[in-house]
PyMOL Python script that loads the backbone (N, CA, C, O; Angstrom):
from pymol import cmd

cmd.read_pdbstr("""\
ATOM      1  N   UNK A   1      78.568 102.042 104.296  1.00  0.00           N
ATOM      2  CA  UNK A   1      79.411 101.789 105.444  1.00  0.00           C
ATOM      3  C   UNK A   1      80.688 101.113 104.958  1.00  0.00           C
ATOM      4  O   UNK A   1      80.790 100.264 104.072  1.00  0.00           O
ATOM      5  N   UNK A   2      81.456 101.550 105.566  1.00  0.00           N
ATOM      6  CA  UNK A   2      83.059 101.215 105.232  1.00  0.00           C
ATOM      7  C   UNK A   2      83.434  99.761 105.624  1.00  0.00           C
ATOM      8  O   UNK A   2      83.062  99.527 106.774  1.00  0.00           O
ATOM      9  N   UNK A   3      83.862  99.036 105.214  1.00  0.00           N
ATOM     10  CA  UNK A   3      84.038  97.326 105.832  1.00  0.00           C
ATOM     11  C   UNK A   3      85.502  97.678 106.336  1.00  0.00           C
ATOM     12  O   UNK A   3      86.443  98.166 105.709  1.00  0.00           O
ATOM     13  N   UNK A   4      85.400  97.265 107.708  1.00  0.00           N
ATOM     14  CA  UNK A   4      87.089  97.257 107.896  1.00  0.00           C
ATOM     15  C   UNK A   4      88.327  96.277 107.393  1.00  0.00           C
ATOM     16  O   UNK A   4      88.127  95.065 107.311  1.00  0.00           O
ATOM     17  N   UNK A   5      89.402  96.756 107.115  1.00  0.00           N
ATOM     18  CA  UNK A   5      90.383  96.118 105.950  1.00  0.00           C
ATOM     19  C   UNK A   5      91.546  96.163 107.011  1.00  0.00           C
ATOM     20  O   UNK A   5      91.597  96.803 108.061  1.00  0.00           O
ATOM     21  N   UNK A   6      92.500  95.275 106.424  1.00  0.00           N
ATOM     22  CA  UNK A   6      93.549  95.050 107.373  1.00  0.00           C
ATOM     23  C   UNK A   6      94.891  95.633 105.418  1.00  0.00           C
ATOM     24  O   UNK A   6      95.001  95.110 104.309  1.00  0.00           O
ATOM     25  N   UNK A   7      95.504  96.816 106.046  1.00  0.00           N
ATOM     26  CA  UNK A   7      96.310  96.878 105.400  1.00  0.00           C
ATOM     27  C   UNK A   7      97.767  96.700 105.232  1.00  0.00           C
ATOM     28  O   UNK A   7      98.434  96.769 106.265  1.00  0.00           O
ATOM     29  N   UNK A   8      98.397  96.477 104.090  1.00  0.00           N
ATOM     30  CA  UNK A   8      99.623  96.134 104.173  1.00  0.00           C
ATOM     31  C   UNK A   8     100.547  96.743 104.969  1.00  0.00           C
ATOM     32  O   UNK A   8     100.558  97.956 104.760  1.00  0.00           O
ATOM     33  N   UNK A   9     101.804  96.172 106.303  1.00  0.00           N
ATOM     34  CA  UNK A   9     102.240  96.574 107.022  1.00  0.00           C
ATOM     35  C   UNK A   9     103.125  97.337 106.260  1.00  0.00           C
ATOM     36  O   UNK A   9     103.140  98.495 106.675  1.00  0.00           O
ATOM     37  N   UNK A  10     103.837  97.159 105.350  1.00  0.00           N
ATOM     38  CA  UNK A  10     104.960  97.630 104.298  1.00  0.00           C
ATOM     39  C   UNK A  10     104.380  99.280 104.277  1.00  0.00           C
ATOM     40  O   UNK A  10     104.908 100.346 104.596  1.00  0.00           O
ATOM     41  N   UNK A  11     103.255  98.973 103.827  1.00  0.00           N
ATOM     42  CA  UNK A  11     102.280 100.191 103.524  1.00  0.00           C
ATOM     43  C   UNK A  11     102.146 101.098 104.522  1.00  0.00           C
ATOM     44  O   UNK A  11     102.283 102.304 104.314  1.00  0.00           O
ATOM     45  N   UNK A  12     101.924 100.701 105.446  1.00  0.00           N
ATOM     46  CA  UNK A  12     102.037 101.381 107.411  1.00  0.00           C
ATOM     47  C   UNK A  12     102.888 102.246 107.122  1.00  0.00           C
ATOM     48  O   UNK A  12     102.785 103.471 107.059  1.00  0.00           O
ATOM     49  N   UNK A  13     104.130 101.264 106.865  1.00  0.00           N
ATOM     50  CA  UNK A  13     105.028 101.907 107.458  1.00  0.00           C
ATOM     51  C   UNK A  13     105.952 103.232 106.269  1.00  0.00           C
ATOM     52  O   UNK A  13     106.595 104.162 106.756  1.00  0.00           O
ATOM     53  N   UNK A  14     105.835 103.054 104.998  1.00  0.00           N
ATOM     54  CA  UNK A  14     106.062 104.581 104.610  1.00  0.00           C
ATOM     55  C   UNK A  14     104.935 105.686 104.378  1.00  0.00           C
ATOM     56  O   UNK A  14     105.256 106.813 104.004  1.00  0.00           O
ATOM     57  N   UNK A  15     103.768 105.378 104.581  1.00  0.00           N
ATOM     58  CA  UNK A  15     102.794 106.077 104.767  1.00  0.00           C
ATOM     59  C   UNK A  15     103.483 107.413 105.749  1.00  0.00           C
ATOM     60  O   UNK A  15     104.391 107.323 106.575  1.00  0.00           O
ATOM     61  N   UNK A  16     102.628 108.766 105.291  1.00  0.00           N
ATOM     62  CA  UNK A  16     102.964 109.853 105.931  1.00  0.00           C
ATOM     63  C   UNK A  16     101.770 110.761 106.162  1.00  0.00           C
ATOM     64  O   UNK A  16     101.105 110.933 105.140  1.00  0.00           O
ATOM     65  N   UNK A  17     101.304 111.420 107.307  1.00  0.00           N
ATOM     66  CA  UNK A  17     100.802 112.746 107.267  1.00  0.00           C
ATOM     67  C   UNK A  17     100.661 113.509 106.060  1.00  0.00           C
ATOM     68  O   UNK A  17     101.560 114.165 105.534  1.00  0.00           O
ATOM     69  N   UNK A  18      99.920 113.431 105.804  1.00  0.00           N
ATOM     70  CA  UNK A  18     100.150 114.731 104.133  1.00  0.00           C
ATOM     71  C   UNK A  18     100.131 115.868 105.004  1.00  0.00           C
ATOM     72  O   UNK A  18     100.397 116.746 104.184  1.00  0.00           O
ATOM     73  N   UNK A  19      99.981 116.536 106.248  1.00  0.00           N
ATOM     74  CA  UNK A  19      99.998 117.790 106.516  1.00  0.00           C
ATOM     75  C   UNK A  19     101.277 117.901 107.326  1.00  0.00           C
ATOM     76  O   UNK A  19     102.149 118.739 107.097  1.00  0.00           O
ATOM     77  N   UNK A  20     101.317 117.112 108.164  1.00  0.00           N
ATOM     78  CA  UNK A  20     102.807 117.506 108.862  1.00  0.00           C
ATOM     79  C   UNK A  20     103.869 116.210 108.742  1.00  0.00           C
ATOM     80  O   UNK A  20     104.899 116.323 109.407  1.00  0.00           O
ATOM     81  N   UNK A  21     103.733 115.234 108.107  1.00  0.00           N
ATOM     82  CA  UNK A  21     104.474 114.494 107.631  1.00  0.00           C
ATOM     83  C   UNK A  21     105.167 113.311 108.565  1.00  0.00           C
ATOM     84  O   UNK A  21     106.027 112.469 108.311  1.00  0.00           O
ATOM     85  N   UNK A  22     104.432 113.615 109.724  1.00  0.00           N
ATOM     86  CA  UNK A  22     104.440 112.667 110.880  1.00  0.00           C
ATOM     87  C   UNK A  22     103.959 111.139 110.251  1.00  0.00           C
ATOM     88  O   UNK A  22     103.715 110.638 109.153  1.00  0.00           O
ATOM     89  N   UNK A  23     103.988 110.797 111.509  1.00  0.00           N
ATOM     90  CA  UNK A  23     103.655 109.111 111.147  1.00  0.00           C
ATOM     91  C   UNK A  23     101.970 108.938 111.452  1.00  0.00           C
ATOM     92  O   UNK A  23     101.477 109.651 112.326  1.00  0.00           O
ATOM     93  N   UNK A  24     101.293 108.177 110.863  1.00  0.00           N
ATOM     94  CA  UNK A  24     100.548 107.897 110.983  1.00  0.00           C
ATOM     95  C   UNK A  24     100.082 106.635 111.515  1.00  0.00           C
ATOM     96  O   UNK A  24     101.032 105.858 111.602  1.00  0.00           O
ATOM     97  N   UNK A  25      98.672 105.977 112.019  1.00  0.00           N
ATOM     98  CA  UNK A  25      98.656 104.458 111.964  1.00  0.00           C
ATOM     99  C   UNK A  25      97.051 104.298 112.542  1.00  0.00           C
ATOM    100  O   UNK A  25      96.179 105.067 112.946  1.00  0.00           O
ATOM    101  N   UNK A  26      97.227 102.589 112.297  1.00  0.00           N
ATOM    102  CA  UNK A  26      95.809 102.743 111.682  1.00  0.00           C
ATOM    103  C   UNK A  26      95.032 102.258 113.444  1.00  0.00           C
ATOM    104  O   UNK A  26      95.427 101.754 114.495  1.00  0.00           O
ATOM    105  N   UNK A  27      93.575 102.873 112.787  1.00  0.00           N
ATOM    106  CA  UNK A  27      92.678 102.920 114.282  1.00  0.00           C
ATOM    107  C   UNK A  27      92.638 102.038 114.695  1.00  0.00           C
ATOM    108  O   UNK A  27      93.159 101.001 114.282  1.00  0.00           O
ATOM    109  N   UNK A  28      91.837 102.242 115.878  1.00  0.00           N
ATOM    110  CA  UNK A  28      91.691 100.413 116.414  1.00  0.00           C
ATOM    111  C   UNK A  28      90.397  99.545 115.228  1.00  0.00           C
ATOM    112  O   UNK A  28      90.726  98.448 114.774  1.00  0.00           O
ATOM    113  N   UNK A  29      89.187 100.066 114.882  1.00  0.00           N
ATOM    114  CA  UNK A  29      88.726  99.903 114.399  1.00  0.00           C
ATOM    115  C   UNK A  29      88.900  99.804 112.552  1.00  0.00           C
ATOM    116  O   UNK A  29      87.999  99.605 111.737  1.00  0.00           O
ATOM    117  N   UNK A  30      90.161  99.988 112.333  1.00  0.00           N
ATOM    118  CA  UNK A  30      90.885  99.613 111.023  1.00  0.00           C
ATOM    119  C   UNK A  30      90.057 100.614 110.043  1.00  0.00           C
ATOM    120  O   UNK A  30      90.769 100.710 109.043  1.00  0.00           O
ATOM    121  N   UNK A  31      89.036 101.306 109.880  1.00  0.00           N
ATOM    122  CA  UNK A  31      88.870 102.636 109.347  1.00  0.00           C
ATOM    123  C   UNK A  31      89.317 103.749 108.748  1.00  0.00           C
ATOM    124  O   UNK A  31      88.839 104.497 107.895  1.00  0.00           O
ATOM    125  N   UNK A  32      90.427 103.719 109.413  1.00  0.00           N
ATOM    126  CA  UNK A  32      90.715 105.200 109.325  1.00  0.00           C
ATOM    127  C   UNK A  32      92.722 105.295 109.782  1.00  0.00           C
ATOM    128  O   UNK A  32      93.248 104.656 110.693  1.00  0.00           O
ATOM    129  N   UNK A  33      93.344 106.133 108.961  1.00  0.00           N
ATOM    130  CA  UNK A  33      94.569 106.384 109.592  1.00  0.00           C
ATOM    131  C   UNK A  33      94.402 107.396 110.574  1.00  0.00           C
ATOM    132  O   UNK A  33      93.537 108.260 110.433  1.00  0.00           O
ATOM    133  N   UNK A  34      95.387 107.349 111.854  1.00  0.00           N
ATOM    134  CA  UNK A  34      95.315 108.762 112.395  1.00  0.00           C
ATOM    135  C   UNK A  34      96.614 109.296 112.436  1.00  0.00           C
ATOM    136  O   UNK A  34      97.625 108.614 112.269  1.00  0.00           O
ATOM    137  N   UNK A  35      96.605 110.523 112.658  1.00  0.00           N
ATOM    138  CA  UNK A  35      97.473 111.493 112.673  1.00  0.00           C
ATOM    139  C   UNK A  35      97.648 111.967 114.542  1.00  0.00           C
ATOM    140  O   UNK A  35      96.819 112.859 114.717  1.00  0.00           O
ATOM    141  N   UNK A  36      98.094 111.797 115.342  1.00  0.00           N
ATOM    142  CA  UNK A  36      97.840 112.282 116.589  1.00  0.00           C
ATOM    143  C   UNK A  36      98.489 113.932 116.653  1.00  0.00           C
ATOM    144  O   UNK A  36      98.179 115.006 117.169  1.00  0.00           O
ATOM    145  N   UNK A  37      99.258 113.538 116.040  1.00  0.00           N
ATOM    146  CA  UNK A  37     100.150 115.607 115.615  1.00  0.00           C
ATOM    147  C   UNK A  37      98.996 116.480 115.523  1.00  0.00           C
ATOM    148  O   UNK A  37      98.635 117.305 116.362  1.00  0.00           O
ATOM    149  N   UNK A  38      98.492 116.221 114.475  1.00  0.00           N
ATOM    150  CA  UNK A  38      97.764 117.114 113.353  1.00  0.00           C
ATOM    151  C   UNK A  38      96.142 116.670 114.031  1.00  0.00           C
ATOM    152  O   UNK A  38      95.193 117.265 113.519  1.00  0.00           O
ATOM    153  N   UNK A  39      95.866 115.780 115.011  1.00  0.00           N
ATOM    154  CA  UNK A  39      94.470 115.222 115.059  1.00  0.00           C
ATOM    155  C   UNK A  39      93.894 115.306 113.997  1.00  0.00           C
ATOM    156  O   UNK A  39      93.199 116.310 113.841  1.00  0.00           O
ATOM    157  N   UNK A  40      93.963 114.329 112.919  1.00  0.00           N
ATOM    158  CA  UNK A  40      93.134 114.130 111.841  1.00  0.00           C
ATOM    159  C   UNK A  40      93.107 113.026 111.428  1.00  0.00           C
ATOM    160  O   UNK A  40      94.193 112.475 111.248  1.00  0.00           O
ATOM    161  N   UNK A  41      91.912 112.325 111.136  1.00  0.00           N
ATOM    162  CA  UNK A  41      91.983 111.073 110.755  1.00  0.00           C
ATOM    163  C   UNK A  41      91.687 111.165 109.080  1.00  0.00           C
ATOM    164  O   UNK A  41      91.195 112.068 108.403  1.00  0.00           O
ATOM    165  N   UNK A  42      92.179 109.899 108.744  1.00  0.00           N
ATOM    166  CA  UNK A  42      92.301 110.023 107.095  1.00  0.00           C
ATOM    167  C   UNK A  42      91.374 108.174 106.695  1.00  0.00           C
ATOM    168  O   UNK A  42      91.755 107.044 106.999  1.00  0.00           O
ATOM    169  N   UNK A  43      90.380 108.533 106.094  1.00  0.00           N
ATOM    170  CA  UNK A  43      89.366 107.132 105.924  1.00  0.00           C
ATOM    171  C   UNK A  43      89.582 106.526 104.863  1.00  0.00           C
ATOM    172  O   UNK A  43      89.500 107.024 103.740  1.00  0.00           O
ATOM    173  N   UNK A  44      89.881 105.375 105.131  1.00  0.00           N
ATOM    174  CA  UNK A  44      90.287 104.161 104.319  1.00  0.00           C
ATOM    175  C   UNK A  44      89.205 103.221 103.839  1.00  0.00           C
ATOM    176  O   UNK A  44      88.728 102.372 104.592  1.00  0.00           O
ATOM    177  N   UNK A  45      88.749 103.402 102.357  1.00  0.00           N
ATOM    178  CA  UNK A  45      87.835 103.584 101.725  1.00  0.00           C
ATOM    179  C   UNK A  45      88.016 101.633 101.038  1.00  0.00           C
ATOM    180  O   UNK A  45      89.178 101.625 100.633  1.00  0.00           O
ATOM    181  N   UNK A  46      87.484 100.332 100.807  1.00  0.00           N
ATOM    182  CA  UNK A  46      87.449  99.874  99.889  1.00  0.00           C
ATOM    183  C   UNK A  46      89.227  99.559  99.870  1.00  0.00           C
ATOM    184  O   UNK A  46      89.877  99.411  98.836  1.00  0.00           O
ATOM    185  N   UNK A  47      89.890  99.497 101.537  1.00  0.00           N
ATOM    186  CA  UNK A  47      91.547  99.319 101.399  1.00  0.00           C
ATOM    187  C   UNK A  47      92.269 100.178 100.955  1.00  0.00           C
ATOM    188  O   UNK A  47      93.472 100.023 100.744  1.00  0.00           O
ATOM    189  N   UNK A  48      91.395 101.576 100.679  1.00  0.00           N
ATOM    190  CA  UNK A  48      92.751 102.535 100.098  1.00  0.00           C
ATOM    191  C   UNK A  48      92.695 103.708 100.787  1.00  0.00           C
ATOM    192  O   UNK A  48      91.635 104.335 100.769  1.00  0.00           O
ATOM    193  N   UNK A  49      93.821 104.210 101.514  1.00  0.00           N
ATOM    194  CA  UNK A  49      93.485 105.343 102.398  1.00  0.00           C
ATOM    195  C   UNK A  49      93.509 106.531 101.590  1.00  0.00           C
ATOM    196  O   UNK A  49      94.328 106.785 100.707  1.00  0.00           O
ATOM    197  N   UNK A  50      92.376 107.356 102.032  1.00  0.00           N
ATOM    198  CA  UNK A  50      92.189 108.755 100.897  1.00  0.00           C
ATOM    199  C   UNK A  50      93.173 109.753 102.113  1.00  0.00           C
ATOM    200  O   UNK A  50      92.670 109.924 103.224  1.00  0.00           O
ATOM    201  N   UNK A  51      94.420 110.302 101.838  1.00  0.00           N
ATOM    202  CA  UNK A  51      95.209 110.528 102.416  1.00  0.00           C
ATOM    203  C   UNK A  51      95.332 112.055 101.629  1.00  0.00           C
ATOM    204  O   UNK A  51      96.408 112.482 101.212  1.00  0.00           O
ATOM    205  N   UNK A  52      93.841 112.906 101.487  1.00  0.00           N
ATOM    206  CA  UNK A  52      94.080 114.451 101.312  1.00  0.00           C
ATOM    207  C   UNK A  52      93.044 115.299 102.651  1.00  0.00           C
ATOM    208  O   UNK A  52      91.898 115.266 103.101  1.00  0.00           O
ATOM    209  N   UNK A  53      94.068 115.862 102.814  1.00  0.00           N
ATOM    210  CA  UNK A  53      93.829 116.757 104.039  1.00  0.00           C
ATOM    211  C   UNK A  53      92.703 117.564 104.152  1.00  0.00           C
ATOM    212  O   UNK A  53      92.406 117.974 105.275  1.00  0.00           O
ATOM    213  N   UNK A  54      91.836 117.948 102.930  1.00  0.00           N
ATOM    214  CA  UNK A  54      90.855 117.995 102.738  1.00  0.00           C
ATOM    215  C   UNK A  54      89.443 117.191 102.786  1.00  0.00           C
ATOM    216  O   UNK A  54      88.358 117.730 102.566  1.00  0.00           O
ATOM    217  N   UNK A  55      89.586 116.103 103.040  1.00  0.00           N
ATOM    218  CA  UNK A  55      89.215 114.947 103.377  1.00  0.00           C
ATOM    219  C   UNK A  55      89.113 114.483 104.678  1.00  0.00           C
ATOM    220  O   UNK A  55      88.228 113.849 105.253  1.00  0.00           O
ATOM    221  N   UNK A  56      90.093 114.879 105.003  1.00  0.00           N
ATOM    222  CA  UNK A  56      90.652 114.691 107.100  1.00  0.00           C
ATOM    223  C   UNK A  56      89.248 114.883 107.426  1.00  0.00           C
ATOM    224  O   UNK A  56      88.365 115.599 106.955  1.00  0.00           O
ATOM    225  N   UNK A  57      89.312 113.849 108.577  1.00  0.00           N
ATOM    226  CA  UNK A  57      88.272 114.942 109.779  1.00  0.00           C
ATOM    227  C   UNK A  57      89.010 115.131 111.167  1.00  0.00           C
ATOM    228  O   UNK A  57      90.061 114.572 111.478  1.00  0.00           O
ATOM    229  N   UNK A  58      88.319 115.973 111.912  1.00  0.00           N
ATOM    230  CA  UNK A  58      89.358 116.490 112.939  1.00  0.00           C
ATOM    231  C   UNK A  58      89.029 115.763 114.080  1.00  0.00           C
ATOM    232  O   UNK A  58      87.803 115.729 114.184  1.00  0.00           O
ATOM    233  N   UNK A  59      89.709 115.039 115.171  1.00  0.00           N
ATOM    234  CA  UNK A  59      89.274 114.409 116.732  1.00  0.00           C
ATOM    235  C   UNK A  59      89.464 114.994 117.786  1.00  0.00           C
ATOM    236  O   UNK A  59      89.125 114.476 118.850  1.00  0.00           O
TER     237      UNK A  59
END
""", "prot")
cmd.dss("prot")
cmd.show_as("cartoon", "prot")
cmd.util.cbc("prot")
cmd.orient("prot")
């Protein structure tokens, strides 16, 4: 189970969509980035978001 992490805002904020390059941001439950464009969330593992689209899951 994933421990939720509070990540760097700096980090927020050039963070991108790897699929459509939109903005992303993080869940309420600090888990996961989402994508609302693309509905895909991207899981933030140990503080590091695994940010390949292959990886995504879809909401």
């Amino acid at each position: 189970m994933n421990r939720p992490t509070t990540l760097n805002p700096d980090l927020l904020n050039i963070l991108a969509c790897p699929k459509c390059k939109g903005e992303v941001h993080l869940a309420e439950n600090e888990d996961a980035l989402v994508c609302e464009s693309c509905r895909l969330r991207y899981a933030v593992r140990d503080g590091i978001p695994i940010m390949l689209i292959s990886e995504a899951e879809s909401f």
